[in-house]
ROSEVO-886866 format. One record per atom (N, C-alpha, C): residue in three letters; residue number from 1; x, y, z. Coordinates in Angstrom, 2 decimals, decimal comma. Layout:
BEGIN
 res   n       x       y       z
 ALA NUM       X       Y       Z
...
//
This chain:
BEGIN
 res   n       x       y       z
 UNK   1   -7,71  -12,71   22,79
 UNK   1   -7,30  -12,28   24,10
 UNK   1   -8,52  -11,80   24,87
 UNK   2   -8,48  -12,10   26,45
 UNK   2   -9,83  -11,71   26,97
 UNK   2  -10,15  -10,16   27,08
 UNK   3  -10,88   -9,85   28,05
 UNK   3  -10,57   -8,59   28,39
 UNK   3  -10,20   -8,68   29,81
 UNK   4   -9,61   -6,83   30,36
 UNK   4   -9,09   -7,13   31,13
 UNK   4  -10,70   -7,05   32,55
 UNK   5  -10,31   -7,61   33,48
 UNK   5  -11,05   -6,94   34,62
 UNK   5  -10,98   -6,53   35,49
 UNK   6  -10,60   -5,18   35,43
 UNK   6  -10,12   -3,61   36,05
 UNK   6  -11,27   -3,80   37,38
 UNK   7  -12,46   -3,98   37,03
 UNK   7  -13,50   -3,47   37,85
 UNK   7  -13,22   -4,82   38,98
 UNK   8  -12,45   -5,75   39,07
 UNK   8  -12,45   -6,32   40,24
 UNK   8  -10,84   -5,99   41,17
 UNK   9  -10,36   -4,93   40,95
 UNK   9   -9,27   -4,47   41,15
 UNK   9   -9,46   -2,80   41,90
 UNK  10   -8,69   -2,73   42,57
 UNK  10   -9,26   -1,52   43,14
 UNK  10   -8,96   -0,09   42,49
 UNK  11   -9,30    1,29   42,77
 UNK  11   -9,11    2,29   42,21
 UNK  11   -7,31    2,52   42,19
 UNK  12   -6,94    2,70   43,08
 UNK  12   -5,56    2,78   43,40
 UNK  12   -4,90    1,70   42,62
 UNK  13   -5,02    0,33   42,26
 UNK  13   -4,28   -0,43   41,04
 UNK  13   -4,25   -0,49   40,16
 UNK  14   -5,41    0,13   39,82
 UNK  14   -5,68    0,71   38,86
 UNK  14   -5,22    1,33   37,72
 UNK  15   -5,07    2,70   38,75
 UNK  15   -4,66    4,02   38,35
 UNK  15   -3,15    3,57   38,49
 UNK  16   -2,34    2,99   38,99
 UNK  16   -0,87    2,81   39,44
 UNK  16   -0,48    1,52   38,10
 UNK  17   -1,18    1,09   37,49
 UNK  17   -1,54    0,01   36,04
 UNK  17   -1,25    1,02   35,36
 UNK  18   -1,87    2,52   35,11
 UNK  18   -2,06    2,90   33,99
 UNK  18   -1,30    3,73   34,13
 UNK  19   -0,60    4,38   35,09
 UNK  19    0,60    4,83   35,01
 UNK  19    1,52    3,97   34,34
 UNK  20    1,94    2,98   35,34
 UNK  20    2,85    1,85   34,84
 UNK  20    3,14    1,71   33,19
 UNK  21    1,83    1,57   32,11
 UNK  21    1,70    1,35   31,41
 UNK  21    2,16    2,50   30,50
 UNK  22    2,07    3,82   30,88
 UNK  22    2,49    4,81   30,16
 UNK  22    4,14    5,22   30,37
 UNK  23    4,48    4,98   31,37
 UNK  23    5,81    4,92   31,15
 UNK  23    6,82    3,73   31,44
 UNK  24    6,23    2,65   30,91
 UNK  24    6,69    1,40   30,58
 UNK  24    7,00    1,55   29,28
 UNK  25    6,77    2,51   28,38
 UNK  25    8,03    2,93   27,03
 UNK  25    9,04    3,01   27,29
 UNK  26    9,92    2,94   26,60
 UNK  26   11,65    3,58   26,90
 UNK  26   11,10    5,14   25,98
 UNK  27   10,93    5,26   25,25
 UNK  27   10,51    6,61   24,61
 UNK  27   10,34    7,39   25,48
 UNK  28    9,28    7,25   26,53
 UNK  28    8,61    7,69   27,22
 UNK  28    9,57    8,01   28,57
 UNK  29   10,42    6,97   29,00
 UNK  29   11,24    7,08   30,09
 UNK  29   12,24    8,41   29,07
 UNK  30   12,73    8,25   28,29
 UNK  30   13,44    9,02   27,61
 UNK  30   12,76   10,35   27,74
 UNK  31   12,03   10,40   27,84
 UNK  31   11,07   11,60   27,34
 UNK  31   11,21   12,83   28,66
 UNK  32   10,35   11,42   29,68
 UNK  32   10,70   12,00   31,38
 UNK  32   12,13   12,57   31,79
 UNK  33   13,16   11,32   31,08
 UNK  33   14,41   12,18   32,11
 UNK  33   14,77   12,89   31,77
 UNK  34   14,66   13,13   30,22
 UNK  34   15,11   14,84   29,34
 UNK  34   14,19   16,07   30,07
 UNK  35   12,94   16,03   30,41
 UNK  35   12,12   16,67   30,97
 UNK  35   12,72   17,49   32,04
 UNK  36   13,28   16,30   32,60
 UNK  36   13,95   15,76   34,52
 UNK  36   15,19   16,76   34,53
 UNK  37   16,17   16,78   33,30
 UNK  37   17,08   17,43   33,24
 UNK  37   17,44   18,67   32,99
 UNK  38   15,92   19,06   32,01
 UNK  38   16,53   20,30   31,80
 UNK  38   15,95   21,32   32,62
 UNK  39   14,70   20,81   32,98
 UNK  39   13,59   21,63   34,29
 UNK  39   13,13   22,51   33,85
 UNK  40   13,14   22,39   32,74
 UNK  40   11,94   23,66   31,77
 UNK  40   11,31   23,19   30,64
 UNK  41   10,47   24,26   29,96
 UNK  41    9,10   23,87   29,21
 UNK  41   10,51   23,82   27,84
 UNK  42   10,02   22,93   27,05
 UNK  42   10,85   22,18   26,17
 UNK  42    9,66   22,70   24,70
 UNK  43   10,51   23,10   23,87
 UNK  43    9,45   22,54   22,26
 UNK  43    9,93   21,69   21,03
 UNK  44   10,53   21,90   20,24
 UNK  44   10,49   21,04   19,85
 UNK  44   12,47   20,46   19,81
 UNK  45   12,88   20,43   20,46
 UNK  45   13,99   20,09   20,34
 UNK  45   13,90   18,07   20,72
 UNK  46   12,64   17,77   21,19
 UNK  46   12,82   16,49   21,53
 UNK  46   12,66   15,50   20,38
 UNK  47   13,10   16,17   19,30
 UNK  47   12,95   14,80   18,14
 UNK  47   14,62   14,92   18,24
 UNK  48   14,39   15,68   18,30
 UNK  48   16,03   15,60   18,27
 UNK  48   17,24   14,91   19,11
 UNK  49   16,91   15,10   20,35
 UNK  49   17,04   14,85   21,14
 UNK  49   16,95   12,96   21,62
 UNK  50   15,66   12,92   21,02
 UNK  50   14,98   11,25   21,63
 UNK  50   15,74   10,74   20,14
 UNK  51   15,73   11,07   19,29
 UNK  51   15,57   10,50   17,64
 UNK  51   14,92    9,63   17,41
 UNK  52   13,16   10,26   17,00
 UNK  52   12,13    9,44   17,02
 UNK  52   11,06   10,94   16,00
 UNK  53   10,50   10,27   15,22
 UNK  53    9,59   11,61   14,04
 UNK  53    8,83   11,99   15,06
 UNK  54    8,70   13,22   14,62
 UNK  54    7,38   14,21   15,44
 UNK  54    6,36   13,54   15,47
 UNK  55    5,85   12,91   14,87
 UNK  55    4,51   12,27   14,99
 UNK  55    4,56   10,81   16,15
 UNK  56    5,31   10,48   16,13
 UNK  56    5,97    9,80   17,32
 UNK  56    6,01   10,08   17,95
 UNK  57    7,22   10,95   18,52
 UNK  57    6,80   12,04   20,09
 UNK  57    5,87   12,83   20,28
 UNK  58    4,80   13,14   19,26
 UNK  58    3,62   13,96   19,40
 UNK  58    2,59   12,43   20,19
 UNK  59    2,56   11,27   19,98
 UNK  59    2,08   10,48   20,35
 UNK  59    2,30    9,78   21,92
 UNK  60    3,80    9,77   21,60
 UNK  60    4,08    9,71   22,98
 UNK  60    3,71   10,67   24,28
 UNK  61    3,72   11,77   23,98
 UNK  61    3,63   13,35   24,59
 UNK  61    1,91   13,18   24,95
 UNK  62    1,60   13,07   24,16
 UNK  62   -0,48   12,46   24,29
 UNK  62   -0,36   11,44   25,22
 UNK  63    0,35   10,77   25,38
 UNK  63   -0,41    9,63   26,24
 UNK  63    0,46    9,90   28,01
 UNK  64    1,61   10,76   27,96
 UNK  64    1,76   11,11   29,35
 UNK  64    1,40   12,58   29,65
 UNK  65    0,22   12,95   28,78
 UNK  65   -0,31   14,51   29,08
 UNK  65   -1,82   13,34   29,61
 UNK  66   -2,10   12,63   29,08
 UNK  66   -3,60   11,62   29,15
 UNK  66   -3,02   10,91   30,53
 UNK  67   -1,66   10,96   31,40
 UNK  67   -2,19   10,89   32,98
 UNK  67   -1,63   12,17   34,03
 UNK  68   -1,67   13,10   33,03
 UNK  68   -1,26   14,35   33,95
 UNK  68    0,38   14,47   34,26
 UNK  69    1,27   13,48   33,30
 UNK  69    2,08   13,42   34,18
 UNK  69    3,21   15,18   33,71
 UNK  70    2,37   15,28   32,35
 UNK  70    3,19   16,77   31,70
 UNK  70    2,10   17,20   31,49
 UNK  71    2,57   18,65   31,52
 UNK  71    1,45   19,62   30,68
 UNK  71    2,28   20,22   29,48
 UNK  72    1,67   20,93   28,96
 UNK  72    1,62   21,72   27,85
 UNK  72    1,47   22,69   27,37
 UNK  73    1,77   24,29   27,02
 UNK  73    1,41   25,19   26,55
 UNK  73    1,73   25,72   24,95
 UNK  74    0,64   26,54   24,59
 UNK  74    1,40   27,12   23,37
 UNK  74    1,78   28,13   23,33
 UNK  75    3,18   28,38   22,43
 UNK  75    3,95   29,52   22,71
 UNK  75    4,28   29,76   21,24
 UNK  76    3,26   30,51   21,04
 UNK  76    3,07   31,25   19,42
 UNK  76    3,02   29,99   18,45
 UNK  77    3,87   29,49   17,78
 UNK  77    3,58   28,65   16,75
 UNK  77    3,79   27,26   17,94
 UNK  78    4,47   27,11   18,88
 UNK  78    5,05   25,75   19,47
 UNK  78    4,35   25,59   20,12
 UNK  79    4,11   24,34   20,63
 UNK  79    3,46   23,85   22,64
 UNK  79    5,16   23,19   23,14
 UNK  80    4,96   23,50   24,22
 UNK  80    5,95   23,88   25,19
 UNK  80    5,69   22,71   26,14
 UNK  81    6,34   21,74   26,37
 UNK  81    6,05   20,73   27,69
 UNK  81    6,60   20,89   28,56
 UNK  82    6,38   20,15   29,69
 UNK  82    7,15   20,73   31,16
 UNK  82    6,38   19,64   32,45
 UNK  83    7,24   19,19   33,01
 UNK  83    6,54   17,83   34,00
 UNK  83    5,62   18,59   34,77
 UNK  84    4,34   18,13   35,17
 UNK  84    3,36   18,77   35,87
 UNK  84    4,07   17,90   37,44
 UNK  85    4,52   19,18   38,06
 UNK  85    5,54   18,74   39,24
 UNK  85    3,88   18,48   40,30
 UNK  86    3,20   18,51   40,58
 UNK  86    2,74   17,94   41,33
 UNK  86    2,30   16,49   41,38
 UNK  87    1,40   16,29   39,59
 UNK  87    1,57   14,61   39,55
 UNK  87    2,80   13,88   39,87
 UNK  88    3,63   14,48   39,09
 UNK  88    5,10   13,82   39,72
 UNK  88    5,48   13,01   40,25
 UNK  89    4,96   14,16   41,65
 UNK  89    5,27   14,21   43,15
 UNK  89    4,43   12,95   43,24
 UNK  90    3,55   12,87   43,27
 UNK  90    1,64   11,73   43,08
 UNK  90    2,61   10,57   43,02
 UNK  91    2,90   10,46   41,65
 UNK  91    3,18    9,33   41,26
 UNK  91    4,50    8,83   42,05
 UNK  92    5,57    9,30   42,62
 UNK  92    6,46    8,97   42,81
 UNK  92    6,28    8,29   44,23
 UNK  93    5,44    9,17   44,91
 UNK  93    4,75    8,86   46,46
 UNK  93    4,04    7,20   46,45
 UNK  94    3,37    7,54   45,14
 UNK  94    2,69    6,33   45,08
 UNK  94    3,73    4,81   44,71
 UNK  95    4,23    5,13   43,96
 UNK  95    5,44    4,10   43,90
 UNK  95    6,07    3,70   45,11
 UNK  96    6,26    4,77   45,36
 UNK  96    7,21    4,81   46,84
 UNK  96    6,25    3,77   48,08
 UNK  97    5,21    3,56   48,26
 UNK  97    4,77    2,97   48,80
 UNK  97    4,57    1,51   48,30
 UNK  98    4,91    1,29   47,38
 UNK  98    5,08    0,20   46,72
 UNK  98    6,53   -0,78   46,96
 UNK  99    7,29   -0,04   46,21
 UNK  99    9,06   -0,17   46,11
 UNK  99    9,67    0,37   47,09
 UNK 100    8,72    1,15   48,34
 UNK 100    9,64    1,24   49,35
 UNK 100    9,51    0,59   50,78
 UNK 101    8,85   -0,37   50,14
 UNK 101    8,30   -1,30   51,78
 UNK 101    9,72   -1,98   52,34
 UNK 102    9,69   -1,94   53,26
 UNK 102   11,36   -2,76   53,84
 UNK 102   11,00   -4,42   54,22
 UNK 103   11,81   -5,01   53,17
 UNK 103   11,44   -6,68   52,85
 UNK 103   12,13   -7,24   53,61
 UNK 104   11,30   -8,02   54,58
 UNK 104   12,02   -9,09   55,56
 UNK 104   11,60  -10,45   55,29
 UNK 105   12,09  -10,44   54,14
 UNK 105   11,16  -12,01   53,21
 UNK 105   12,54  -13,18   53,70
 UNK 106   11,70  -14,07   54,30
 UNK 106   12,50  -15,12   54,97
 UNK 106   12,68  -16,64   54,23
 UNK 107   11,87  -16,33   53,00
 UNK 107   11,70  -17,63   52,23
 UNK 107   13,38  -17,64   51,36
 UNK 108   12,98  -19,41   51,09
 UNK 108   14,69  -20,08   50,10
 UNK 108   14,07  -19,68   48,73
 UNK 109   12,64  -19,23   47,90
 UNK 109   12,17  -18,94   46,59
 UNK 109   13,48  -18,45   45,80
//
């Protein structure tokens, strides 16, 4: 397989790729809307919850803390997650300009 070439692509497709790519899991979508629902810092109830081993959702949890989209604290023995509401916001804006263009596509395709 080649590699990819990011560098002829702009910053903004980038970065909206590698979002994409991190929550293009279902784990991960799973992960977000439990997040989404309960609106607080969570510990470990999400194996439970997702039914997937800790080392699994510890993996998953790494790679949407690696685009800001959660943070994390520790709270004595636990880390505690919780959507970092401003990326969120980022990301959703940014979509939104994507998926919210109003299509006046006139083609028979």
């Amino acid at each position: 397989m080649g590699v990819t070439r990011s560098d002829i692509f702009t910053d903004e497709q980038n970065k909206i790729a590698a979002i994409a790519k991190v929550i293009g899991h279902p784990a991960r979508v799973a992960i977000l809307q439990h997040l989404l629902k309960v609106q607080e810092c969570i510990c470990g109830d999400l194996v439970d919850v997702i039914g997937l081993a800790q080392p699994t959702i510890s993996q998953h949890l790494k790679e949407m803390k690696n685009i800001d989209l959660i943070s994390g604290h520790i709270d004595g023995t636990k880390v505690c997650y919780c959507i970092n509401v401003k990326t969120y916001k980022q990301i959703a804006k940014t979509f939104n300009k994507i998926f919210g263009m109003d299509l006046n596509i006139k083609s028979s395709c």
